[in-house]
CHARMM-style PDB file with segment names, atoms N, HN, CA, C and O in Angstrom:
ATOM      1  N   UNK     1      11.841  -1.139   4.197  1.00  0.00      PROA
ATOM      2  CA  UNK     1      11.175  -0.350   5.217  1.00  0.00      PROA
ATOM      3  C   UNK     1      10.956  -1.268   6.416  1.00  0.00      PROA
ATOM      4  O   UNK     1      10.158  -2.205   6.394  1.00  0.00      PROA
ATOM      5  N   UNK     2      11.741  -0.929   7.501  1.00  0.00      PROA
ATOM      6  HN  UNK     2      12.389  -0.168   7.519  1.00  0.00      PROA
ATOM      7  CA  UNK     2      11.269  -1.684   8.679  1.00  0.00      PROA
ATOM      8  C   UNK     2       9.753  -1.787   9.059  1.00  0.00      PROA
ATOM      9  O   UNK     2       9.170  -2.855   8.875  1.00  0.00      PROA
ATOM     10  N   UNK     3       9.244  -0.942   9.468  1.00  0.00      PROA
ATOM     11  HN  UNK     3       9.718  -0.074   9.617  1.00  0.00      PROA
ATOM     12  CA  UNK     3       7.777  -0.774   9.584  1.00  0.00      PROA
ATOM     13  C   UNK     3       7.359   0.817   9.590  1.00  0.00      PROA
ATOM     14  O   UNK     3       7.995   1.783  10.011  1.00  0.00      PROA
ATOM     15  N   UNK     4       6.067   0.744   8.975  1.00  0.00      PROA
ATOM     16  HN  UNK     4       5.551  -0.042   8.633  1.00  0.00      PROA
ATOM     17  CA  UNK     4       5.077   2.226   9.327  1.00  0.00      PROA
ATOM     18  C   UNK     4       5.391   2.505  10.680  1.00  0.00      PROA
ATOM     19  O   UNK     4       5.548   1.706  11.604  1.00  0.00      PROA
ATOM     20  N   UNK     5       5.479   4.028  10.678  1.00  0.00      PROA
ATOM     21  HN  UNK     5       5.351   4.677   9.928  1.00  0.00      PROA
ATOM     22  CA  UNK     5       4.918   4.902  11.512  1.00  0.00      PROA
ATOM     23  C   UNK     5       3.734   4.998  11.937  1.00  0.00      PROA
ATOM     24  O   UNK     5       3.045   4.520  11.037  1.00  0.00      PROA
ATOM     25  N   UNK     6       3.029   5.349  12.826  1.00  0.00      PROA
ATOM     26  HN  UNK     6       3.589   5.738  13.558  1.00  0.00      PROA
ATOM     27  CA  UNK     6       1.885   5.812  13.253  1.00  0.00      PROA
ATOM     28  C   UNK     6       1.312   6.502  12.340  1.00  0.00      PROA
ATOM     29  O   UNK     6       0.435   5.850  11.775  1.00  0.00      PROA
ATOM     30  N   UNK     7       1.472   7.847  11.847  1.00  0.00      PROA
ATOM     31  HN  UNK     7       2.185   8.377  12.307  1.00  0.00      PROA
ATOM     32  CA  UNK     7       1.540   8.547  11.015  1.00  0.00      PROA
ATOM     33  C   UNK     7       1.632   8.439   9.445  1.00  0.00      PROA
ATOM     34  O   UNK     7       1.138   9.242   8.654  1.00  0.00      PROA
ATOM     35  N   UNK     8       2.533   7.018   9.054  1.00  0.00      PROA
ATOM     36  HN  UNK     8       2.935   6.366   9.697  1.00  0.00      PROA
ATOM     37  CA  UNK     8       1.596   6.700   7.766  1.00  0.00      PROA
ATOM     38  C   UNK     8       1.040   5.238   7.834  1.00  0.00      PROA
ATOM     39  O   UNK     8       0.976   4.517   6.838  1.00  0.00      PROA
ATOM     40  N   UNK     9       0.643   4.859   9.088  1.00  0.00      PROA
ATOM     41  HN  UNK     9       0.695   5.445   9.897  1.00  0.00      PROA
ATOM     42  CA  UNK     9      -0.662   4.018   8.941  1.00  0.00      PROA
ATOM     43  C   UNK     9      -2.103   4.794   9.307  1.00  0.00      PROA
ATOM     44  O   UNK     9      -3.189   4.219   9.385  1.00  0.00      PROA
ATOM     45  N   UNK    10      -1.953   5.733   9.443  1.00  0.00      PROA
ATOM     46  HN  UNK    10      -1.071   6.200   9.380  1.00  0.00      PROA
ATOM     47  CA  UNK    10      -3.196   6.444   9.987  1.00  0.00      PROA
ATOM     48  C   UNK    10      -3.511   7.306   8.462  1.00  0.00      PROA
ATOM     49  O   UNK    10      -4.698   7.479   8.181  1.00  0.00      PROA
ATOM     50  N   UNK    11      -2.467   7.826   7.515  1.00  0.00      PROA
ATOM     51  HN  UNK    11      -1.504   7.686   7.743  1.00  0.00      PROA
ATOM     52  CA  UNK    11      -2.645   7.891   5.863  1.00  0.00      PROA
ATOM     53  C   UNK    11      -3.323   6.908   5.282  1.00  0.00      PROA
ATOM     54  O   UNK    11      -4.511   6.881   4.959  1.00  0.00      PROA
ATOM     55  N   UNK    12      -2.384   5.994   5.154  1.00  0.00      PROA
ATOM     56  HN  UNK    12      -1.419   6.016   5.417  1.00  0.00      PROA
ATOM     57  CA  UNK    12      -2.848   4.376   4.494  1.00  0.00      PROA
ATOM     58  C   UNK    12      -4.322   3.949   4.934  1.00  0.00      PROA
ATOM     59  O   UNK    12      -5.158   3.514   4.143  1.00  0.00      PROA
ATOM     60  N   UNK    13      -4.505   4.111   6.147  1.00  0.00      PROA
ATOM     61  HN  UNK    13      -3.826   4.465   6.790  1.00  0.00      PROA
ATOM     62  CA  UNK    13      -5.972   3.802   6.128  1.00  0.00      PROA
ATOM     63  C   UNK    13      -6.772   4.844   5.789  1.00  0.00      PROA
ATOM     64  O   UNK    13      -7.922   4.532   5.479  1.00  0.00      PROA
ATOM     65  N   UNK    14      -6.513   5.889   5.765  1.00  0.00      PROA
ATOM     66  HN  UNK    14      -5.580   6.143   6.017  1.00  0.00      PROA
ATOM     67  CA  UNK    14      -7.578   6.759   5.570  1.00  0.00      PROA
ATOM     68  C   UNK    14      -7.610   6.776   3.997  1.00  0.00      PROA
ATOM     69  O   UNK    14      -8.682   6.801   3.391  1.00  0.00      PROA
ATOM     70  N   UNK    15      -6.605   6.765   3.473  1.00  0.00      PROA
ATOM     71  HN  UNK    15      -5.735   6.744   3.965  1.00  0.00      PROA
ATOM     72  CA  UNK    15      -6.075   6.075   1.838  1.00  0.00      PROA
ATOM     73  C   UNK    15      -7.748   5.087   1.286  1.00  0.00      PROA
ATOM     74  O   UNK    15      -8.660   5.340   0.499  1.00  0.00      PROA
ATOM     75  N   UNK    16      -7.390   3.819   2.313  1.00  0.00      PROA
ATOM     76  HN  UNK    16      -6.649   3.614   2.952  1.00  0.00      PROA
ATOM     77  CA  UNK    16      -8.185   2.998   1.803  1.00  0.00      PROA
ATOM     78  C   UNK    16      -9.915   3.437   2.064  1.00  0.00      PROA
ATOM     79  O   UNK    16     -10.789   3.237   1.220  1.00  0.00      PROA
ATOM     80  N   UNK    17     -10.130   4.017   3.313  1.00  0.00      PROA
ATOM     81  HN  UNK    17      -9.420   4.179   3.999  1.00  0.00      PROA
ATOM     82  CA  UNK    17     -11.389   4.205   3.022  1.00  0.00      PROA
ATOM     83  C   UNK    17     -11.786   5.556   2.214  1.00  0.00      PROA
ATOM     84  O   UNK    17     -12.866   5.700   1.641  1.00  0.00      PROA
ATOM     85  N   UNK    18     -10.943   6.342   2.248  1.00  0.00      PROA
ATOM     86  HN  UNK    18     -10.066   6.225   2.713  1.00  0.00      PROA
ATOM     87  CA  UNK    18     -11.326   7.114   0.674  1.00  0.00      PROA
ATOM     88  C   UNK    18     -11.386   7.044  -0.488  1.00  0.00      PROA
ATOM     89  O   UNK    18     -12.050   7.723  -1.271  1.00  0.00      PROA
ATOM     90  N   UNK    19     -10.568   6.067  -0.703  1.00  0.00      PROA
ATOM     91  HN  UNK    19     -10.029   5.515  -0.067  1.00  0.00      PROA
ATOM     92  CA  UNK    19      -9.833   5.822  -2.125  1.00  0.00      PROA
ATOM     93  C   UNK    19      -9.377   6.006  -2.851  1.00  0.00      PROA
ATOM     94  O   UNK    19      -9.383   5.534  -3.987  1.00  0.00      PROA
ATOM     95  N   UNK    20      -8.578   7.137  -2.148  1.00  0.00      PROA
ATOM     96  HN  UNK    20      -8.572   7.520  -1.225  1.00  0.00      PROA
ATOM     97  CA  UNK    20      -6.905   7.827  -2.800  1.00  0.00      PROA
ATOM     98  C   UNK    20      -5.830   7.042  -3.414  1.00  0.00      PROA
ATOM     99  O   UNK    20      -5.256   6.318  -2.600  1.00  0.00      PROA
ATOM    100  N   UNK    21      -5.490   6.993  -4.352  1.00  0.00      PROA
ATOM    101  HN  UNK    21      -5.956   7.581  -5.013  1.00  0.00      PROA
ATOM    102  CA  UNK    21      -4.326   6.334  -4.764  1.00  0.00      PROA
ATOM    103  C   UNK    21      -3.305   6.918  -3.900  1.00  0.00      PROA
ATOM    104  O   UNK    21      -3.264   8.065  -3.453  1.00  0.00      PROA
ATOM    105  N   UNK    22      -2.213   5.630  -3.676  1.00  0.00      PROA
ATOM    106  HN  UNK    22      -2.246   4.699  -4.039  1.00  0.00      PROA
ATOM    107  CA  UNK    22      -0.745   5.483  -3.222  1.00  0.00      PROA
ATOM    108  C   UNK    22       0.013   5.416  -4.328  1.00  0.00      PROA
ATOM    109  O   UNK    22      -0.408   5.145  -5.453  1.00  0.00      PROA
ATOM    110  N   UNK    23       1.522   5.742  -3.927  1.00  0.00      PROA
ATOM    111  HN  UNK    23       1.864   5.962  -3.014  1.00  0.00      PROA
ATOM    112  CA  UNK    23       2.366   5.314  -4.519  1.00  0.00      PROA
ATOM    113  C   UNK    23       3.603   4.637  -3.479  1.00  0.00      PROA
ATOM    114  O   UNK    23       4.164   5.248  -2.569  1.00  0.00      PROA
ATOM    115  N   UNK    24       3.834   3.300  -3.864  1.00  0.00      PROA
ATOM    116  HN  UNK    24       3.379   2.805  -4.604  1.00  0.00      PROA
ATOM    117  CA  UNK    24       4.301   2.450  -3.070  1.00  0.00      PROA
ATOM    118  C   UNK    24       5.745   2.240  -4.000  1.00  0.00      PROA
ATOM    119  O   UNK    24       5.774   2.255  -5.230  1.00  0.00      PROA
ATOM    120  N   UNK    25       6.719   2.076  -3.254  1.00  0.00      PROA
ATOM    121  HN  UNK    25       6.696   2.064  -2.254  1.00  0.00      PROA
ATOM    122  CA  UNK    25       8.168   1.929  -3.739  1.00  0.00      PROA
ATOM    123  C   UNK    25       8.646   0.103  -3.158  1.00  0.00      PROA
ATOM    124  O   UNK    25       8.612  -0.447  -2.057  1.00  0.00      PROA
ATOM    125  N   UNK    26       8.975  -0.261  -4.255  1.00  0.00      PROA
ATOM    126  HN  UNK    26       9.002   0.186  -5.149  1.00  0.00      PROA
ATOM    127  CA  UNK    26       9.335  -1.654  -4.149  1.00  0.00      PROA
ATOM    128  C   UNK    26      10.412  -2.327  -4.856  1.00  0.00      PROA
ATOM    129  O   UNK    26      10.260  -2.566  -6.054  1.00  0.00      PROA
ATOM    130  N   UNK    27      11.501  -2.668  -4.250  1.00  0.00      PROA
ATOM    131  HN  UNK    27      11.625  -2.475  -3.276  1.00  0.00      PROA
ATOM    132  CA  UNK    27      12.779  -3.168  -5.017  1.00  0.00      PROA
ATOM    133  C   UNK    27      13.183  -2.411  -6.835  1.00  0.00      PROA
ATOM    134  O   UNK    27      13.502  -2.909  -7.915  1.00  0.00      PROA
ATOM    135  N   UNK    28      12.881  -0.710  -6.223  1.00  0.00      PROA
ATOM    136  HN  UNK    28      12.621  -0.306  -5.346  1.00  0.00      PROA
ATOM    137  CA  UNK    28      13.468  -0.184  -7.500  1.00  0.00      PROA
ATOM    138  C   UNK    28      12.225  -0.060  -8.068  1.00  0.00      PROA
ATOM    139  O   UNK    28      12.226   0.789  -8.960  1.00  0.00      PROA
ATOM    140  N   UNK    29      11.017  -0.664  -7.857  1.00  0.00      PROA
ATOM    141  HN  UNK    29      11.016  -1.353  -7.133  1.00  0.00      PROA
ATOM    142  CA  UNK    29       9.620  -0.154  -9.017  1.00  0.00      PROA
ATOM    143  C   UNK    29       8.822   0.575  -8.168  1.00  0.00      PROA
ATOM    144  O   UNK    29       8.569   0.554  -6.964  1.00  0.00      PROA
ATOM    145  N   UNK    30       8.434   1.342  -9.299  1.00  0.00      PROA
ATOM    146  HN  UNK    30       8.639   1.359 -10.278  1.00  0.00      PROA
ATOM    147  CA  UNK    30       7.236   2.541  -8.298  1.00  0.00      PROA
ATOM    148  C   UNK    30       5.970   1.927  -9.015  1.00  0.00      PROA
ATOM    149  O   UNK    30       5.868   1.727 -10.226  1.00  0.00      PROA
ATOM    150  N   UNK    31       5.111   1.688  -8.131  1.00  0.00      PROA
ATOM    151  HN  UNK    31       5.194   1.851  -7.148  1.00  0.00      PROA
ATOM    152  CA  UNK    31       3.525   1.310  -8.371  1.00  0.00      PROA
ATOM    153  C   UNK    31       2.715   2.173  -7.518  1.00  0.00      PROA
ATOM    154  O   UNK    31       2.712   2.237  -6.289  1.00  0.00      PROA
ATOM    155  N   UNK    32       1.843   3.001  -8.601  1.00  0.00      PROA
ATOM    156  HN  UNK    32       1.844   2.949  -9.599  1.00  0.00      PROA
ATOM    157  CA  UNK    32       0.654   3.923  -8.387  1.00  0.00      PROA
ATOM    158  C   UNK    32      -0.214   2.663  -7.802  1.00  0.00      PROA
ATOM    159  O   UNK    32       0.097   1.543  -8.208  1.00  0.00      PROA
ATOM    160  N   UNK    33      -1.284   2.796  -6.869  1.00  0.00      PROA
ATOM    161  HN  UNK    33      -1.536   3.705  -6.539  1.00  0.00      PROA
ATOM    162  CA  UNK    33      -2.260   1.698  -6.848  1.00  0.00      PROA
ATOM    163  C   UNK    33      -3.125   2.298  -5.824  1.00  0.00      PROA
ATOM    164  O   UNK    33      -2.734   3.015  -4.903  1.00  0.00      PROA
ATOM    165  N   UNK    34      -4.579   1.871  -6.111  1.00  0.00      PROA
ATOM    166  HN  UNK    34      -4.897   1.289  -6.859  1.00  0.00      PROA
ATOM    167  CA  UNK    34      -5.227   2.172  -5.030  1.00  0.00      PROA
ATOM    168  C   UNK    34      -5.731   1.537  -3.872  1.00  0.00      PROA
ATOM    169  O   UNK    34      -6.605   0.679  -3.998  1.00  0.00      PROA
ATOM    170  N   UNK    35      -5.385   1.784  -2.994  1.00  0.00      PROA
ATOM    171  HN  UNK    35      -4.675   2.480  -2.892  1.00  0.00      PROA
ATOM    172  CA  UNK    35      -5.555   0.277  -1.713  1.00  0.00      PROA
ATOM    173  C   UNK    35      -7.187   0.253  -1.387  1.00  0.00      PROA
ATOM    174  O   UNK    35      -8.059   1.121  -1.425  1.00  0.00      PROA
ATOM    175  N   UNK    36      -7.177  -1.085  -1.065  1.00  0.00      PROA
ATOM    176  HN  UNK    36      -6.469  -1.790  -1.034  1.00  0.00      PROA
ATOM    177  CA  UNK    36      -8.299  -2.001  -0.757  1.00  0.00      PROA
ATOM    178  C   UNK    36      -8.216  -2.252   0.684  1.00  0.00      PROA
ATOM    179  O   UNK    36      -9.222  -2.164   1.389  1.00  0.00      PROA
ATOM    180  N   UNK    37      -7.167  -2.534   1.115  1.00  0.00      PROA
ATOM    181  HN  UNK    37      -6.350  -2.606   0.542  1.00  0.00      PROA
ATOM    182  CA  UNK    37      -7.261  -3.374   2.485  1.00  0.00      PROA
ATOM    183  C   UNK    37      -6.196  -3.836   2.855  1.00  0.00      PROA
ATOM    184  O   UNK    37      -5.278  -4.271   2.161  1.00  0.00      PROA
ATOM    185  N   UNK    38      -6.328  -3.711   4.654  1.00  0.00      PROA
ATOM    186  HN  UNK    38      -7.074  -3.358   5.218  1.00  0.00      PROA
ATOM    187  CA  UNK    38      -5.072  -4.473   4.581  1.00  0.00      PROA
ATOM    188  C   UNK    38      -5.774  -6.096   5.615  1.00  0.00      PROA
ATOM    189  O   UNK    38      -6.851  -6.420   6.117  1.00  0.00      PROA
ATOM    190  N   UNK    39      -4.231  -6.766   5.463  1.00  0.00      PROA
ATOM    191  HN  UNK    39      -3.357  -6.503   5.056  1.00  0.00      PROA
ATOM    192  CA  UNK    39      -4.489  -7.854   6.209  1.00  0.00      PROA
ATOM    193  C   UNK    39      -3.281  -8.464   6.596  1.00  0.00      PROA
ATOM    194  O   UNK    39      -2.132  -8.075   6.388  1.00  0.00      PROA
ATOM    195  N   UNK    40      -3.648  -9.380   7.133  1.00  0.00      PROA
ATOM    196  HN  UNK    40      -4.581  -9.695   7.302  1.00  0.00      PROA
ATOM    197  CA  UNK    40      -1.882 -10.143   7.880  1.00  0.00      PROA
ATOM    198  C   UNK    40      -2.569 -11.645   7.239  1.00  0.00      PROA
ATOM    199  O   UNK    40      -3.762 -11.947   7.201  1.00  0.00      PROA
ATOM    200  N   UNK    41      -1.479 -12.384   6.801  1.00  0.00      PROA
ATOM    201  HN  UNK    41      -0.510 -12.140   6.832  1.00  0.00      PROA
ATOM    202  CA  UNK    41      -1.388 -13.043   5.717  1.00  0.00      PROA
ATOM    203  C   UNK    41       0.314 -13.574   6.152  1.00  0.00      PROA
ATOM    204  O   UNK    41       1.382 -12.982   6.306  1.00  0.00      PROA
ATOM    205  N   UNK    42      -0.175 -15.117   6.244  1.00  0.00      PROA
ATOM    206  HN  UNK    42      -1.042 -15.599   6.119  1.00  0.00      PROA
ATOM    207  CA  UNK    42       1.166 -16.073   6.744  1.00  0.00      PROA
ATOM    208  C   UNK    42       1.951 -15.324   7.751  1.00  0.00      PROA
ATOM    209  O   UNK    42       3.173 -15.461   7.811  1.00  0.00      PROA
ATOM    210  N   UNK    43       1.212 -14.433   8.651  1.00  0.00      PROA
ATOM    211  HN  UNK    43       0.219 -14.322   8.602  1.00  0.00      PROA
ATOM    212  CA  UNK    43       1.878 -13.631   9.561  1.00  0.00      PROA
ATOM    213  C   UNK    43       2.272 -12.523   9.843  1.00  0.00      PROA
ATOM    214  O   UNK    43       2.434 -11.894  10.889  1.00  0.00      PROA
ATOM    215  N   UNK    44       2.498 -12.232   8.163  1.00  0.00      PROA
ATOM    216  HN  UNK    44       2.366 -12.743   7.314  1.00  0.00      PROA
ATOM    217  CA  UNK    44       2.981 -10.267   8.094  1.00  0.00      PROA
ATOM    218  C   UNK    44       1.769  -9.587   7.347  1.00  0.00      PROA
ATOM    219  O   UNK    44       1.170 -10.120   6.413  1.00  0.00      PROA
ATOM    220  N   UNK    45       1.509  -8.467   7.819  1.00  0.00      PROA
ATOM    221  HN  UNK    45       1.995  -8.034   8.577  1.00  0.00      PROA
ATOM    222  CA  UNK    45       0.985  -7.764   6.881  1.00  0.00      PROA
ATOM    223  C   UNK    45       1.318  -7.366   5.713  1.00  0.00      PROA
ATOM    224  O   UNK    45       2.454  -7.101   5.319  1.00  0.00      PROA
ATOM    225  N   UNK    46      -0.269  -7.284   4.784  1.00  0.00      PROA
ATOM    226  HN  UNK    46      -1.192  -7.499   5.104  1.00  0.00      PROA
ATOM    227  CA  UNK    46       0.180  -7.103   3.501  1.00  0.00      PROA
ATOM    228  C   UNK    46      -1.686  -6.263   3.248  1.00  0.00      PROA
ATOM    229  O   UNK    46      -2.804  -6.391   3.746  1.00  0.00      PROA
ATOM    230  N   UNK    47      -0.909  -5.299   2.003  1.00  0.00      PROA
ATOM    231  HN  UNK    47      -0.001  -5.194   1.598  1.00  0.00      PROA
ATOM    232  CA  UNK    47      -1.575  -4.841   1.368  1.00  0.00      PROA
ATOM    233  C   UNK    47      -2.438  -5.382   0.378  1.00  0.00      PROA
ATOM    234  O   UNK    47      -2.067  -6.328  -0.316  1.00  0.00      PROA
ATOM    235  N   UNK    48      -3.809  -4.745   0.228  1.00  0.00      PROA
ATOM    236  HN  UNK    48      -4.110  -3.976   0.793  1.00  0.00      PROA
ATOM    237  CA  UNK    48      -4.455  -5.363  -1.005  1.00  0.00      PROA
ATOM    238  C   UNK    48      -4.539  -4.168  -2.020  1.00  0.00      PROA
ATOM    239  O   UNK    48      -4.470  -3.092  -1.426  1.00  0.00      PROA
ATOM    240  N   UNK    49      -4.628  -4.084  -2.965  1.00  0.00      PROA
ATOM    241  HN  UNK    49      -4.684  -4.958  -3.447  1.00  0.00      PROA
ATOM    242  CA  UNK    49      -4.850  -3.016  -3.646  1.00  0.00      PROA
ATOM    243  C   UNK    49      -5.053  -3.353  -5.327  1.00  0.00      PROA
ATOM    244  O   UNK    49      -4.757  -4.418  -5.870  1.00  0.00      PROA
ATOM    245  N   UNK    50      -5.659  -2.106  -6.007  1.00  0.00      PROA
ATOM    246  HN  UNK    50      -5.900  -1.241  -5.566  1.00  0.00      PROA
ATOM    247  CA  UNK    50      -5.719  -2.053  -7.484  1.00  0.00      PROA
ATOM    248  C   UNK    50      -5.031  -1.156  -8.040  1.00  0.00      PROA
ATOM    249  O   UNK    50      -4.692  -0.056  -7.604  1.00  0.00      PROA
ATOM    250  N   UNK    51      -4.787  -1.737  -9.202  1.00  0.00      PROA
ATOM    251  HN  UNK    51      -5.062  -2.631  -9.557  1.00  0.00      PROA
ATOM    252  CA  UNK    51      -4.444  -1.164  -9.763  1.00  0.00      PROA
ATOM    253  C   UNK    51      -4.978  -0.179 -10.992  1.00  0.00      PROA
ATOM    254  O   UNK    51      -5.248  -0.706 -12.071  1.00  0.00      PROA
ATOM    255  N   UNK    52      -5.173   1.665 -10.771  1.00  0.00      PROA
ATOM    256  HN  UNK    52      -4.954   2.093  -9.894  1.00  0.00      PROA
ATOM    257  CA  UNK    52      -6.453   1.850 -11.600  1.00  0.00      PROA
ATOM    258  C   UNK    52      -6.428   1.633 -12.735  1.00  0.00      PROA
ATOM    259  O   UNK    52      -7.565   1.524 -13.193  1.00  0.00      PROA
ATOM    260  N   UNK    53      -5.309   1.458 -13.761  1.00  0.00      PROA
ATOM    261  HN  UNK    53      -4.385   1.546 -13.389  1.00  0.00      PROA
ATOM    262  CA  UNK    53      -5.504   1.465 -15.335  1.00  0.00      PROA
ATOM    263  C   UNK    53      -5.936  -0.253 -15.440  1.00  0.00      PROA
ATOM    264  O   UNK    53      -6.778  -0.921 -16.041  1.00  0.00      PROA
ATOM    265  N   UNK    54      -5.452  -0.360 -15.021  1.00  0.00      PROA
ATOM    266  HN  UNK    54      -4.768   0.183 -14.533  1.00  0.00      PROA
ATOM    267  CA  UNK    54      -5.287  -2.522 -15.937  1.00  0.00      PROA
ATOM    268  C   UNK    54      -6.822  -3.160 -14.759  1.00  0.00      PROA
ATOM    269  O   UNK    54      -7.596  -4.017 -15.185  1.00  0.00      PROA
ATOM    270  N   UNK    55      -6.951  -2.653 -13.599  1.00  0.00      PROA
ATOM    271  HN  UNK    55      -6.322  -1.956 -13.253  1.00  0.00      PROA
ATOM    272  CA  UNK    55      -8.014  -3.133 -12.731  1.00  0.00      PROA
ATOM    273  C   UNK    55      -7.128  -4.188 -12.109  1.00  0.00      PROA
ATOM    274  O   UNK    55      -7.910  -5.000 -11.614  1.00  0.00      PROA
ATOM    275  N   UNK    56      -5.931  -4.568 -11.896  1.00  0.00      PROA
ATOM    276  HN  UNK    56      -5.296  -3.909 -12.298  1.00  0.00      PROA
ATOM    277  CA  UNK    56      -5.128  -5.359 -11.608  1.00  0.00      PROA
ATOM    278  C   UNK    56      -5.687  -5.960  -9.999  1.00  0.00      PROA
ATOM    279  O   UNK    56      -6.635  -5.244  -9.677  1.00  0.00      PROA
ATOM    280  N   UNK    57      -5.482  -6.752  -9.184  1.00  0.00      PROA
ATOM    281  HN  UNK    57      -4.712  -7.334  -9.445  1.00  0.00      PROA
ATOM    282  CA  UNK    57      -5.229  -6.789  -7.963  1.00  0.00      PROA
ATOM    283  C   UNK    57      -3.533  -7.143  -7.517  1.00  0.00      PROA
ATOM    284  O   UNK    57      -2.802  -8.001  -8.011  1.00  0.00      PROA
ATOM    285  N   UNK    58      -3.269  -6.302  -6.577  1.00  0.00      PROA
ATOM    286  HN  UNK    58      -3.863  -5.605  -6.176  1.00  0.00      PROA
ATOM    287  CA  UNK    58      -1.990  -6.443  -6.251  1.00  0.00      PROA
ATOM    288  C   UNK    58      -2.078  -7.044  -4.651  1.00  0.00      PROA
ATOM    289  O   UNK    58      -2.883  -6.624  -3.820  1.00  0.00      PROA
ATOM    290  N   UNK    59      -1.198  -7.986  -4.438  1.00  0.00      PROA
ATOM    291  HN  UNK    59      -0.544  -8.327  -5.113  1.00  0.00      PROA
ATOM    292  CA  UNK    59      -0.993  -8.544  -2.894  1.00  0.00      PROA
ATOM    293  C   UNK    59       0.539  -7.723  -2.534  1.00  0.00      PROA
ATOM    294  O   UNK    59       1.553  -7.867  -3.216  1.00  0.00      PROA
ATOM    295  N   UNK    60       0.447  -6.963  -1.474  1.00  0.00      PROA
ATOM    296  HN  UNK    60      -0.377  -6.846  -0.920  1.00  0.00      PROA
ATOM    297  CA  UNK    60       2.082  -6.510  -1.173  1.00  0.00      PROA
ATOM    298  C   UNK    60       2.527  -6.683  -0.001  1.00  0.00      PROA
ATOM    299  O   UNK    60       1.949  -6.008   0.851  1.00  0.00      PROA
ATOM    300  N   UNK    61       3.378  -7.370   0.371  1.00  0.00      PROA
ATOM    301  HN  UNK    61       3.847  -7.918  -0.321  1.00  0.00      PROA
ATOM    302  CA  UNK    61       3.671  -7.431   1.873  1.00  0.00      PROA
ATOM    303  C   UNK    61       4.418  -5.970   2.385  1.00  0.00      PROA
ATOM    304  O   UNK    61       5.273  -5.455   1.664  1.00  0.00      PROA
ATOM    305  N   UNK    62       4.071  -5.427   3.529  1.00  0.00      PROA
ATOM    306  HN  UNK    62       3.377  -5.846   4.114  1.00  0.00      PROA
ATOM    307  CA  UNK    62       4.629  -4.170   4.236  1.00  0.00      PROA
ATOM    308  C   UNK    62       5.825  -4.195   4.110  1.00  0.00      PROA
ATOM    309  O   UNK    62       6.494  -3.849   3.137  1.00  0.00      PROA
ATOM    310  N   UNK    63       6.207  -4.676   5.254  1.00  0.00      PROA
ATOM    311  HN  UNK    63       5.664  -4.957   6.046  1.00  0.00      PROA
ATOM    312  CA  UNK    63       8.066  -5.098   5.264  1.00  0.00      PROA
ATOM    313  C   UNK    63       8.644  -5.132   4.086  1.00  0.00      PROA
ATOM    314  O   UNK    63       9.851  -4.904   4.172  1.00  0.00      PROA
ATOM    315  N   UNK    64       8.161  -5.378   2.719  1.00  0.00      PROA
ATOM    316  HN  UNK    64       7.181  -5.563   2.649  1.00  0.00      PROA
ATOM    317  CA  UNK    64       8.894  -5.666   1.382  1.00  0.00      PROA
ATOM    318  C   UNK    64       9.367  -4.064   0.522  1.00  0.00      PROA
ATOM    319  O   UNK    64      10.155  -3.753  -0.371  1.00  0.00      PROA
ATOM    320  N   UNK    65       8.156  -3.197   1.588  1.00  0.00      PROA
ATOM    321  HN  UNK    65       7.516  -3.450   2.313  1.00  0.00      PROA
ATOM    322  CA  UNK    65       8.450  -1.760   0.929  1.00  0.00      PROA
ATOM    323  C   UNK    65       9.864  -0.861   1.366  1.00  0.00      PROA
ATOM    324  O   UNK    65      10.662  -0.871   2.304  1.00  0.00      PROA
ATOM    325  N   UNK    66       9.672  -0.116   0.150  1.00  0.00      PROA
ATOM    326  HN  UNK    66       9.024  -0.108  -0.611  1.00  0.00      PROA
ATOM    327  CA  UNK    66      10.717   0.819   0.232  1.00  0.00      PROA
ATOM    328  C   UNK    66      10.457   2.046   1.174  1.00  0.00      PROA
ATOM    329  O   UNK    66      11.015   2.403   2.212  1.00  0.00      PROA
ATOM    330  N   UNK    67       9.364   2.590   0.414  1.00  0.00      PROA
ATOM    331  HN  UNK    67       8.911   2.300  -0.429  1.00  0.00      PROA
ATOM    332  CA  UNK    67       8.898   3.911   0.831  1.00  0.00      PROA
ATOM    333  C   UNK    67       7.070   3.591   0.625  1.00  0.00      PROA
ATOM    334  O   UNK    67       6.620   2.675  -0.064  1.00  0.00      PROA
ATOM    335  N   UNK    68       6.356   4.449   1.292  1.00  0.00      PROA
ATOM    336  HN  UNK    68       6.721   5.194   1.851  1.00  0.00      PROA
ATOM    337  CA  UNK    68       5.255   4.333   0.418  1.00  0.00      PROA
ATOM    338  C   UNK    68       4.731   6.211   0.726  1.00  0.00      PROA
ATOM    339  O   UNK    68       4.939   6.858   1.753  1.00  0.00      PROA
ATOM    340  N   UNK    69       4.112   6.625  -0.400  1.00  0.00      PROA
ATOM    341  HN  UNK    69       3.943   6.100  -1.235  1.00  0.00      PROA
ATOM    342  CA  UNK    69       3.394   7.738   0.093  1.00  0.00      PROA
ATOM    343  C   UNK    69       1.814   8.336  -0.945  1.00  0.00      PROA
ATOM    344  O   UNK    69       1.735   8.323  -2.173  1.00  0.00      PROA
ATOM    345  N   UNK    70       0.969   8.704  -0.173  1.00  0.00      PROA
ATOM    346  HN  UNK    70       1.033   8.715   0.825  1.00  0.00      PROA
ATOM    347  CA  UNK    70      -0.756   9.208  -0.146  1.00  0.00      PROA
ATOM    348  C   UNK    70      -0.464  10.213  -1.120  1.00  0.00      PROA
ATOM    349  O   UNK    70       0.171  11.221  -0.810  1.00  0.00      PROA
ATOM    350  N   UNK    71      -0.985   9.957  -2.550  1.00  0.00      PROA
ATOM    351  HN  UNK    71      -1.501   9.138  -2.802  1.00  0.00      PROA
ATOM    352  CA  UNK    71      -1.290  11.136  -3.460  1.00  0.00      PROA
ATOM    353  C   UNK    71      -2.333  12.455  -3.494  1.00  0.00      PROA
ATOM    354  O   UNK    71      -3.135  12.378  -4.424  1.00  0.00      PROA
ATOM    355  N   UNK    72      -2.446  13.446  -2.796  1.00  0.00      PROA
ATOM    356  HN  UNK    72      -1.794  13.508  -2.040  1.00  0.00      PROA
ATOM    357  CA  UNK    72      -3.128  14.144  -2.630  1.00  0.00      PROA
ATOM    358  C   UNK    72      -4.156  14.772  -3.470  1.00  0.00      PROA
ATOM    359  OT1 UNK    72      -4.892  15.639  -2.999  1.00  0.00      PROA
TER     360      UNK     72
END
């Protein structure tokens, strides 16, 4: 994914302060997760998020995604 749209960074955040789970597409794996935050980190942005079954924390860089989309 080159970069978000307007349109799903204005999801994604509203994602995080609700606390809707995503589903984020990444080199062939799909990860449900619920975002935390974002931040820029060695320069690029990246996602923070959990994961709800395991309580996981996940670090994801933007640019690394496939697709991502807001579970309703």
């Amino acid at each position: 994914m080159a970069e978000l749209t307007t349109k799903q960074y204005d999801a994604l955040e509203r994602a995080i302060v609700d606390g809707t789970r995503i589903v984020v597409y990444r080199r062939g794996n799909e990860y449900v997760l619920i975002p935390l935050r974002l931040r820029v980190e060695m320069g690029r942005e990246a996602l923070v998020a959990r994961h709800p079954t395991t309580g996981d924390r996940m670090t994801i860089f933007l640019d690394e995604l496939d697709s991502i989309e807001v579970v309703r």
